[in-house]
C-alpha positions in Angstrom: -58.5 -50.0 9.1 -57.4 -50.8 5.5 -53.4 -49.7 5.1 -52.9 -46.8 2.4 -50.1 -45.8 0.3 -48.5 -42.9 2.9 -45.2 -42.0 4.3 -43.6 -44.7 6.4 -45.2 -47.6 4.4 -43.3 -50.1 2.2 -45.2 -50.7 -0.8 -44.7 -53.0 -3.1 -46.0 -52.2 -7.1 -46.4 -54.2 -9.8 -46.2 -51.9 -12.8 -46.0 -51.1 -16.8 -44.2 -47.9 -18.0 -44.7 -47.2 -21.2 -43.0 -44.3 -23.3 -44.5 -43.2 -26.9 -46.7 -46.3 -27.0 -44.0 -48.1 -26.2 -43.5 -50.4 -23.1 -39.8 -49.2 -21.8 -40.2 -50.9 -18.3 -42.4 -53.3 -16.3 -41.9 -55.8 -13.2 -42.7 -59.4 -14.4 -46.1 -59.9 -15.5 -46.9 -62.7 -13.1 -46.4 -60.3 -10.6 -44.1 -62.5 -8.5 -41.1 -60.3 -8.0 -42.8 -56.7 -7.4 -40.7 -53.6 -6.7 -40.5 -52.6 -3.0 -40.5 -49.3 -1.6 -40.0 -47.0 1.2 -43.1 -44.1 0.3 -42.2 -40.5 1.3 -38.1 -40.7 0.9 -38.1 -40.0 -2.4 -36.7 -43.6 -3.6 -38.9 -43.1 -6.9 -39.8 -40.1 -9.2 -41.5 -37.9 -7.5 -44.9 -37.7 -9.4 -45.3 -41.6 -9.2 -45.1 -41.1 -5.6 -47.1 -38.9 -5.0 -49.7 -40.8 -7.5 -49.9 -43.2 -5.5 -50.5 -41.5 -1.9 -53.9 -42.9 -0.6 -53.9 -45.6 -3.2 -55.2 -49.4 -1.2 -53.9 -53.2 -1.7 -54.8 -54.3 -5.3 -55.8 -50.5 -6.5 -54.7 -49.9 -10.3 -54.2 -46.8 -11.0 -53.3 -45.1 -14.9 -51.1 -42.1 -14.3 -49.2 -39.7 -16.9 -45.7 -37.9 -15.4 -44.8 -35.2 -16.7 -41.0 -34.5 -17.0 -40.6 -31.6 -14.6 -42.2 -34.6 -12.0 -39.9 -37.6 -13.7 -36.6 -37.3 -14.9 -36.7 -33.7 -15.8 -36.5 -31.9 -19.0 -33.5 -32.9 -21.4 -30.8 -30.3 -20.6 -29.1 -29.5 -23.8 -26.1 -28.2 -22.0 -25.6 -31.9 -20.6 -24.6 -33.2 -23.6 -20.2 -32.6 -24.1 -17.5 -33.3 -25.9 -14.8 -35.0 -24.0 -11.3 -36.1 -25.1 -10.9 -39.6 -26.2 -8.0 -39.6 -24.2 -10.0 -39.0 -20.6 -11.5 -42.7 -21.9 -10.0 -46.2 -20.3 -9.2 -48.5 -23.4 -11.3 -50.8 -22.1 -14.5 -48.9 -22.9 -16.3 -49.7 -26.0 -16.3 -46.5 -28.2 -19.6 -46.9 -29.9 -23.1 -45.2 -30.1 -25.3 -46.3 -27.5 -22.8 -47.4 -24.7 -23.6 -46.1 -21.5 -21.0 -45.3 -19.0 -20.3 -44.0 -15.6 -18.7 -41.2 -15.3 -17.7 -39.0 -12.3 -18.2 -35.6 -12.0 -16.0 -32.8 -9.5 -18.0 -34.2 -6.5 -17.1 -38.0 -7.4 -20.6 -38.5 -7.7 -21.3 -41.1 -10.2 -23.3 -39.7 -13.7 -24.7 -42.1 -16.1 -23.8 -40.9 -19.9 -24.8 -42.2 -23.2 -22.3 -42.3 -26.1 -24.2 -40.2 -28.7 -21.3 -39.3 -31.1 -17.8 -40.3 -32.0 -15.3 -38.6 -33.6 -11.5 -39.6 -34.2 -10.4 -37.3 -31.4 -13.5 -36.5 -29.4 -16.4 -38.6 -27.6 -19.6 -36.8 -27.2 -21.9 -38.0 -24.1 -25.3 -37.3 -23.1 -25.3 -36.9 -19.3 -29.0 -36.3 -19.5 -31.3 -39.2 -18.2 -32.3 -41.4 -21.1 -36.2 -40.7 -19.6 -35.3 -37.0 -19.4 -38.0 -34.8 -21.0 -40.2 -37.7 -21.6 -43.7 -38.6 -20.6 -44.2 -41.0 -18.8 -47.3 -43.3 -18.6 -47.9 -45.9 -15.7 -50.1 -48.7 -15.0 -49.4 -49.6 -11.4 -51.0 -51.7 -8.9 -50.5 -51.8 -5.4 -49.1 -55.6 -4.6 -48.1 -54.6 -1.1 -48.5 -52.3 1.9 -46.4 -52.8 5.1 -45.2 -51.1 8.0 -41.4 -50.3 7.4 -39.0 -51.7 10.3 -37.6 -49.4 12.7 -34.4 -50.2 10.3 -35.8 -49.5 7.1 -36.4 -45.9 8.2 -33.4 -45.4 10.1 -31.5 -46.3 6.2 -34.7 -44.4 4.5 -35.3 -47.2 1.7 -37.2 -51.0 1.7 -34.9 -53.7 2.5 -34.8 -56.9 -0.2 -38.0 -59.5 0.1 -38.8 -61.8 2.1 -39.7 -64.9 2.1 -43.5 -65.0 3.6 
């Protein structure tokens, strides 16, 4: 029986995402170094995943996320002022720059500088995707069984060589 796109499969896409018209993301267009993953662990927004359940090797599929299913809705509470004092010297004060930063939990948060004043930074924790629609192209490059390792560590391991 043909493999499907289901839990407990590595599957390997070759995709375009494309925000506003414009193309944000892709894997290379000659399709030689697809993105591999472990379907039904949640390694990839959840409406792609699901998308792509039942999908077969060399299926292309169109598919429009909406935020609640991607990178959620932009939280206006997420963007805050911090000191420029709680900043390293070493960090670029400029619009644009994206840092880590870590929260109470020591869990790493990306930010984007989005203002700069002469005593305050202000940083936009939100996801730079966050309360966008997505729109993918994606074809299926792959379909494997996972190793007993790749689902013991719940995510593909790197390529290999075939």
């Amino acid at each position: 029986m043909e493999k499907r796109v289901e839990d407990s499969i590595v599957v390997a896409i070759n995709y375009i995402l494309t925000v506003d018209g414009e193309v944000l993301d892709s894997t290379d267009p000659d399709g030689a170094s697809p993105l591999e993953y472990l379907h039904g662990v949640g390694q990839i927004i959840p409406g792609l995943e699901k998308a792509l359940t039942g999908m077969e090797l060399g299926q292309v599929k169109k598919v429009t996320i909406s935020p609640e299913e991607g990178y959620g809705e932009f939280d206006p509470d997420a963007v805050v002022w911090l000191s420029r004092e709680d900043f390293p010297e070493s960090i670029p004060l400029e619009l644009g720059i994206e840092l880590e930063l870590q929260d109470g939990d020591g869990e790493i948060q990306l930010a984007t500088i989005v203002d700069v004043e002469d005593e305050r930074i202000q940083v936009d924790m939100n996801h730079p995707l966050a309360g966008e629609n997505l729109h993918f192209e994606v074809t299926i490059a792959g379909l494997r069984e996972a190793t007993e390792e790749e689902l013991a560590h719940g995510h593909a391991h790197g390529a290999h060589s075939h």
